[in-house]
C-alpha positions as CSV (number, residue, x, y, z in Angstrom):
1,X,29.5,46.2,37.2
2,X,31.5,46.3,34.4
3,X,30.2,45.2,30.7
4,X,32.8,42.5,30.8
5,X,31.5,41.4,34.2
6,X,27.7,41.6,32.5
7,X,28.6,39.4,30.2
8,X,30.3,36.9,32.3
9,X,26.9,36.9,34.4
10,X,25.0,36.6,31.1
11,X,26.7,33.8,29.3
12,X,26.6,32.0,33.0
13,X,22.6,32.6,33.2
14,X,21.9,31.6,29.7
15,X,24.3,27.9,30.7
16,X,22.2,28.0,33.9
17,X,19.1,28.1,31.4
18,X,19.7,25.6,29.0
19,X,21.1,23.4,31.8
20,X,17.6,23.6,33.7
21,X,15.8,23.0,30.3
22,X,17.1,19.9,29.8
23,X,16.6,18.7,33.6
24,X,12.8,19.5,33.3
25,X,12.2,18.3,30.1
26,X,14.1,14.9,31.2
27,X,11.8,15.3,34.3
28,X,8.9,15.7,32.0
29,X,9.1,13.2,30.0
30,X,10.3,10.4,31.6
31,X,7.4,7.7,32.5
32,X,8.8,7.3,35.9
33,X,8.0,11.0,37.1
34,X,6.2,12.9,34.4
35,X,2.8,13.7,34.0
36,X,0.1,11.8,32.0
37,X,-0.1,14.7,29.3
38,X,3.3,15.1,28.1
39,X,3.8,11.4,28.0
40,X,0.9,11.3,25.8
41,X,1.9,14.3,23.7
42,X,5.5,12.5,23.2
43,X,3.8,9.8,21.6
44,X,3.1,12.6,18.9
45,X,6.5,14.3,18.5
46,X,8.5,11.8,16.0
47,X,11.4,12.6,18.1
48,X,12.8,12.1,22.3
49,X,12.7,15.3,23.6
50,X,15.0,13.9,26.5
51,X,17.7,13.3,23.7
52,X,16.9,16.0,20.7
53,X,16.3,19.2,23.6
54,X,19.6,19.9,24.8
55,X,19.1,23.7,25.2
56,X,16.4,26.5,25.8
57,X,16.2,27.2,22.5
58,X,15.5,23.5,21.3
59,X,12.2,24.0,23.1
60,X,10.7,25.5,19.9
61,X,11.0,21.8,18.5
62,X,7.5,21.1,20.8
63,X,5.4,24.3,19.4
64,X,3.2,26.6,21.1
65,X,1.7,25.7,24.0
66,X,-2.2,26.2,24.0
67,X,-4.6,27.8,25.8
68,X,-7.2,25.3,25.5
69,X,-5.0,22.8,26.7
70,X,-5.6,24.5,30.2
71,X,-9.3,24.5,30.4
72,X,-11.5,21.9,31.7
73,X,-10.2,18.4,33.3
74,X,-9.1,15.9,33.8
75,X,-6.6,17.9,35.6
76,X,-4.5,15.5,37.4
77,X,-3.4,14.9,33.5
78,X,-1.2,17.5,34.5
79,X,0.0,16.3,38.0
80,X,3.6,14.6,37.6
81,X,3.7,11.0,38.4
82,X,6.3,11.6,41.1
83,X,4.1,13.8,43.0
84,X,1.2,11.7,42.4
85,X,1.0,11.1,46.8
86,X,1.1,15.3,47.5
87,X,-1.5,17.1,48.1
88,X,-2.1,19.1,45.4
89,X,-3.9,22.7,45.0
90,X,-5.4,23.7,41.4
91,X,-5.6,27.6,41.1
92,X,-7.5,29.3,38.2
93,X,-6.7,31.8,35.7
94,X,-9.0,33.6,32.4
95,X,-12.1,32.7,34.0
96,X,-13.4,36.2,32.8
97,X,-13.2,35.0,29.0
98,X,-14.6,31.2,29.4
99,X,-13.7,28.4,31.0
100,X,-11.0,29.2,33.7
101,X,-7.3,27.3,33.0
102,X,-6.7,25.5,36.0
103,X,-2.9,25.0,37.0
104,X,-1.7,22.6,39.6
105,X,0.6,23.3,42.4
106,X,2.0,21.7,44.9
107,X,5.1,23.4,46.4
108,X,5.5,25.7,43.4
109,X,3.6,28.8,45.0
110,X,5.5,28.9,48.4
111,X,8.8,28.2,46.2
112,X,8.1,31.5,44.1
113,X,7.5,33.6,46.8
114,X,10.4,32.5,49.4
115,X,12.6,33.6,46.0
116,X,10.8,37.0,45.5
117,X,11.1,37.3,49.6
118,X,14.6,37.4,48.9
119,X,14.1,40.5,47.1
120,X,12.5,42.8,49.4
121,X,13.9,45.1,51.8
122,X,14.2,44.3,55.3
123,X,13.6,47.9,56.2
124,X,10.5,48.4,54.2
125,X,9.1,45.0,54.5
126,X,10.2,44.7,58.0
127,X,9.9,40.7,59.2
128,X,7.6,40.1,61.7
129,X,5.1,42.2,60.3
130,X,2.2,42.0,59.6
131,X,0.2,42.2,55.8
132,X,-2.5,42.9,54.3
133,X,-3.4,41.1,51.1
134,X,-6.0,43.7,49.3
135,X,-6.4,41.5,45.7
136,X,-8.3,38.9,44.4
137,X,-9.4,36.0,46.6
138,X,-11.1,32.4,46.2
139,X,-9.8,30.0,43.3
140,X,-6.1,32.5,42.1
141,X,-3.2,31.2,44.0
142,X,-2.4,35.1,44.6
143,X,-3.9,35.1,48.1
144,X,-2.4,31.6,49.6
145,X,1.0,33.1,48.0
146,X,0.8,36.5,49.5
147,X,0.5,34.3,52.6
148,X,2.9,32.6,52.6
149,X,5.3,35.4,51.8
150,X,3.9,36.9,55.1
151,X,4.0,33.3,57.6
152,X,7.7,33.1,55.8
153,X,8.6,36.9,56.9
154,X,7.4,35.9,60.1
155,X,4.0,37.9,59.7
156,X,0.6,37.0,59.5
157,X,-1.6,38.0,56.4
158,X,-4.9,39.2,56.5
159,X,-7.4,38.9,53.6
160,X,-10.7,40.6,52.5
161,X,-12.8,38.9,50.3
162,X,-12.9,39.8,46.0
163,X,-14.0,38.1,43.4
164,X,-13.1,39.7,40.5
165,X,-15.3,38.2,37.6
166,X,-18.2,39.9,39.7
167,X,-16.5,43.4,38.7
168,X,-15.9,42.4,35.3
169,X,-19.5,40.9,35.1
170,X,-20.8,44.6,36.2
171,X,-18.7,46.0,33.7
172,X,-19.9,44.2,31.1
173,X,-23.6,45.0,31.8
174,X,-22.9,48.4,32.0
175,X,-23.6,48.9,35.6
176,X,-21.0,51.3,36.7
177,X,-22.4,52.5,40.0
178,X,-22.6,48.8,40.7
179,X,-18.8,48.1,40.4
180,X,-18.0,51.1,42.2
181,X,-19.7,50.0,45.0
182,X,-18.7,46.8,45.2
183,X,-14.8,48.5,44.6
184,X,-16.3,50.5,47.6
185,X,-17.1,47.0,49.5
186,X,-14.1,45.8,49.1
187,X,-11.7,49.3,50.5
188,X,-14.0,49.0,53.5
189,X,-12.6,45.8,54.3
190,X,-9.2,46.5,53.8
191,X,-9.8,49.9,55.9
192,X,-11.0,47.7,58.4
193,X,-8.2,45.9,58.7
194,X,-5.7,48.7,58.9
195,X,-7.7,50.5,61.4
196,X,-8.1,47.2,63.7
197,X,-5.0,45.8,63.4
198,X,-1.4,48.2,64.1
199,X,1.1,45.4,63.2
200,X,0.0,45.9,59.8
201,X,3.0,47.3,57.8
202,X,3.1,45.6,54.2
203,X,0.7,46.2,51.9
204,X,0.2,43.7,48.7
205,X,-2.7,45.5,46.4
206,X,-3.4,46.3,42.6
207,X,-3.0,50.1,41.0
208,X,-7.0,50.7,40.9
209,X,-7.1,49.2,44.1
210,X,-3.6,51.1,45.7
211,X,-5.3,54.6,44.5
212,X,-8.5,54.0,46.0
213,X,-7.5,52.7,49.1
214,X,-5.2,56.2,49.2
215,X,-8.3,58.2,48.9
216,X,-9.7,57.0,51.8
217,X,-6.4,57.1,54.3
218,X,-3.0,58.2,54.1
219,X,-1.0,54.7,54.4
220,X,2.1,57.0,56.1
221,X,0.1,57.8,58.7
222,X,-1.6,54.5,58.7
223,X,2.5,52.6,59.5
224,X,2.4,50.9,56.2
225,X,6.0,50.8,55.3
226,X,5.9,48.6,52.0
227,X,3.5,48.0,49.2
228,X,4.1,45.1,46.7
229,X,1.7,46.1,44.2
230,X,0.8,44.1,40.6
231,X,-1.6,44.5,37.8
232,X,-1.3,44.5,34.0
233,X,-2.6,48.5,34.1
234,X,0.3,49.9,35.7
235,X,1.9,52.4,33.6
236,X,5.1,54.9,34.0
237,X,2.6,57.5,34.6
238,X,1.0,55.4,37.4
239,X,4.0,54.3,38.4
240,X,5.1,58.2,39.0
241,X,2.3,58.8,40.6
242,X,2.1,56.1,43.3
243,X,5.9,56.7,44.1
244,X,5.4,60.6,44.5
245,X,2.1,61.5,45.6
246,X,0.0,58.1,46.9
247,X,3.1,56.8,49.0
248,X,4.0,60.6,49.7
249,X,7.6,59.4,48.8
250,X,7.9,57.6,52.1
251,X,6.7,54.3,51.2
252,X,8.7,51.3,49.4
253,X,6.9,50.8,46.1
254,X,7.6,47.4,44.3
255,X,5.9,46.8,41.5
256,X,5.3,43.3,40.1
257,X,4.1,41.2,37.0
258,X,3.0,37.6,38.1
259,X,0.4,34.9,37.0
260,X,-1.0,31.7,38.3
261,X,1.2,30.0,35.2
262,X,4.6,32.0,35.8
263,X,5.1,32.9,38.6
264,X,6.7,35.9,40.0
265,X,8.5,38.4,37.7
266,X,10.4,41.2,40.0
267,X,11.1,44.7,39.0
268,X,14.3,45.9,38.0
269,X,15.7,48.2,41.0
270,X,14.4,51.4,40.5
271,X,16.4,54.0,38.6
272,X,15.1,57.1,37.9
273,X,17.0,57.5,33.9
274,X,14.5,54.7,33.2
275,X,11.6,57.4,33.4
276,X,9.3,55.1,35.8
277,X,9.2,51.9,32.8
278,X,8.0,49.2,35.0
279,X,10.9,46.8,33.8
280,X,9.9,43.1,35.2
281,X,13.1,40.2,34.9
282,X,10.9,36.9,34.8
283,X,12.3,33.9,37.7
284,X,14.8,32.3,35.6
285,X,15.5,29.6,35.1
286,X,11.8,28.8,36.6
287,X,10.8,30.6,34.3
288,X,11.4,32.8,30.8
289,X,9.7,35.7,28.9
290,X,10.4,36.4,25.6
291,X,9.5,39.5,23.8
292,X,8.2,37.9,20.0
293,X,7.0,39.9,16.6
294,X,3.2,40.2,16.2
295,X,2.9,38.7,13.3
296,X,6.2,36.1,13.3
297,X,5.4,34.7,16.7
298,X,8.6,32.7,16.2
299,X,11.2,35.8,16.1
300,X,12.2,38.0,18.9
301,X,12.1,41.3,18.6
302,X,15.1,43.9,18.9
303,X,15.8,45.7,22.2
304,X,13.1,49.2,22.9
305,X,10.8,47.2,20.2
306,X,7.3,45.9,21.1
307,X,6.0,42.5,20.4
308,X,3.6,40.1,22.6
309,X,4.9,38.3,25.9
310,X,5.8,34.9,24.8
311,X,6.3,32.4,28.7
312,X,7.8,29.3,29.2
313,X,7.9,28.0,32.9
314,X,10.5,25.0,33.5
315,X,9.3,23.8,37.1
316,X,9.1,19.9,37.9
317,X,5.6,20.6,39.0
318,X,4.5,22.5,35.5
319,X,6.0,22.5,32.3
320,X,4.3,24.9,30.2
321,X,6.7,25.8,26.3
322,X,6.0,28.9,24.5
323,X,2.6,30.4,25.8
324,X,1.6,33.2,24.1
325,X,0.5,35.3,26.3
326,X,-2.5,37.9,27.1
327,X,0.0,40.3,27.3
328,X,1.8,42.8,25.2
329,X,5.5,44.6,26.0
330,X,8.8,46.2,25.2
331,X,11.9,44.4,25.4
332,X,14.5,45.1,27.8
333,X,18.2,44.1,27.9
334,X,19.6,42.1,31.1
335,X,20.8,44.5,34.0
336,X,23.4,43.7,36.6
337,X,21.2,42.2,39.2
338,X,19.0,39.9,36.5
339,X,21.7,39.2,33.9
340,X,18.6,38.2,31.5
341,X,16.0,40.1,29.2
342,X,13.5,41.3,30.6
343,X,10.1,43.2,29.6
344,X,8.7,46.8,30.2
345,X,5.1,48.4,30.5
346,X,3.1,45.3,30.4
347,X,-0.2,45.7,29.0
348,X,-3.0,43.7,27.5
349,X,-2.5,42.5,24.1
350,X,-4.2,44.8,21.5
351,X,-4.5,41.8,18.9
352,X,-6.8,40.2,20.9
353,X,-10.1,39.4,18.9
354,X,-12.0,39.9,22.4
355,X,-11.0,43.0,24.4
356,X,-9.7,42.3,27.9
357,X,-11.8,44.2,30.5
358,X,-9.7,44.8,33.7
359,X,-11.9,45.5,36.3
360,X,-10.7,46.5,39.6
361,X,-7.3,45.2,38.1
């Protein structure tokens, strides 16, 4: 593609954007559809954001969105008025610092994956096969989303049971040997699996998890043709590593960064002059990332420069304007197949006055 054609695709992304913006905040707001929280919070604003937000960058107008606001009910404060008869899911995020955030859903998860579905290879993630889903289970939308990616591949998925709070727990006590063998519990089930069942040929897991699952069985040998593979502690040099010597080079690595809030961010397609960067393009206009200064949490930082992830996610379902994020990141520019920014080498936010402990993350 040439740089004119990038910036045609840009300049029609950002238009697709703003255009979005103003659908959901229309959506939002209005008393016929939205939900119970942002028509209470308009009554605060001095201003209609259905007529004053005209673009994505308007958004600022409404502030931060906080973290608080998340925890604790009621939560069908948060459930639009126009989906007030579906049957609704609430999935949990944080719960190792505090009270969880809860986040409704109602279609949203099965929407997110169907799009990153679109985005696999039908050669490495064959359909019709088979997956095991190796990752946290119970209240995190991750393993009824990994499902449904499978059942709409035209697999089945098959889960183990995690609880990652446990491992985070241990760690915090100081009792090692403890989350190592619970780690331990939790590789025998996926070994299990993969021993029981030969249709098995996608793999979703997390980098502690993907290494020490590979310890214990080659998957080459094993028929495992794809892992999707997410976590906040991947690094180039991890990412090197499952590429060349865990998948033996014969195995489709995709790497990830999603949340219960955002979504699903997809990696840029691999190129090896980007020296393994995991380089994630958020689900725009679903969703956006922006790379902001510590300190001036309202500027955006140049291009190679780090600052903290900063999310907005424009669904009819969710509405959620500049969350700061857990998460710290270098800036990326837009690329030919995501004609957006996009953000490298995730990791967890070094300002944070309470350290993040990752677990089997």
């Amino acid at each position: 593609m040439t740089d004119r054609n990038l910036t045609t695709h840009i300049a029609a992304a950002k238009s697709r954007l703003d255009e979005h913006t103003r659908e959901i905040v229309a959506w939002h707001f209005d008393p016929a559809s939205g939900c119970p929280f942002w028509l209470e919070r308009a009554k605060t604003l001095g201003f209609d954001p259905r007529k004053e937000i005209q673009k994505y960058e308007d958004l600022d107008r409404l502030g931060n969105f906080q973290d608080e606001w998340l925890r604790g009910g009621p939560v069908r404060r948060w459930v639009p008025k126009a989906f007030a008869h579906k049957p609704t899911y609430v999935f949990e995020t944080g719960g190792s610092t505090g009270v969880p955030k809860s986040r409704i859903n109602c279609e949203d998860f099965r929407i997110d994956y169907e799009m990153f579905s679109e985005t696999l290879d039908d050669a490495t993630f064959p359909k019709g096969s088979d997956w095991l889903m190796l990752g946290p289970s119970g209240p995190r939308r991750l393993r009824l989303a990994v499902e449904h990616l499978a059942q709409h591949r035209g697999g089945i998925a098959f889960c183990v049971d995690m609880d990652p709070r446990w491992v985070v727990k241990l760690i915090k006590k100081g009792r090692p040997g403890d989350m190592h063998e619970y780690k331990d519990h939790v590789i025998e089930q996926g070994l299990t699996i993969l021993r029981a069942h030969e249709n098995v040929r996608c793999l979703f897991t997390t980098p502690k998890l993907l290494e020490a699952l590979c310890e214990k069985i080659s998957l080459v040998k094993a028929g495992i043709r794809g892992v999707f593979c997410g976590g906040t502690s991947m690094t180039p040099q991890f990412h090197k590593f499952a590429r060349e010597e865990l998948l033996e080079g014969k195995i489709d690595f995709v790497p990830t960064y999603g949340n219960t809030l955002m979504g699903l961010a997809t990696h840029k397609p691999f190129d090896p002059a980007d020296n393994y960067d995991i380089i994630y393009h958020p689900p725009q206009p679903r969703a956006a990332v922006e790379v902001v200064d510590f300190e001036t949490q309202s500027r955006i930082v140049g291009y190679g420069e780090w600052g903290r992830a900063r999310l907005t996610t424009l669904t009819k379902e969710f509405f959620m304007p500049r969350f700061l994020e857990r998460d710290e990141c270098k800036r990326t520019p837009p690329c030919p197949k995501y004609p957006w920014d996009g953000c490298a080498n995730v990791r967890p936010y070094s300002g944070m006055q309470q350290a993040v402990v990752e677990g089997v993350y």
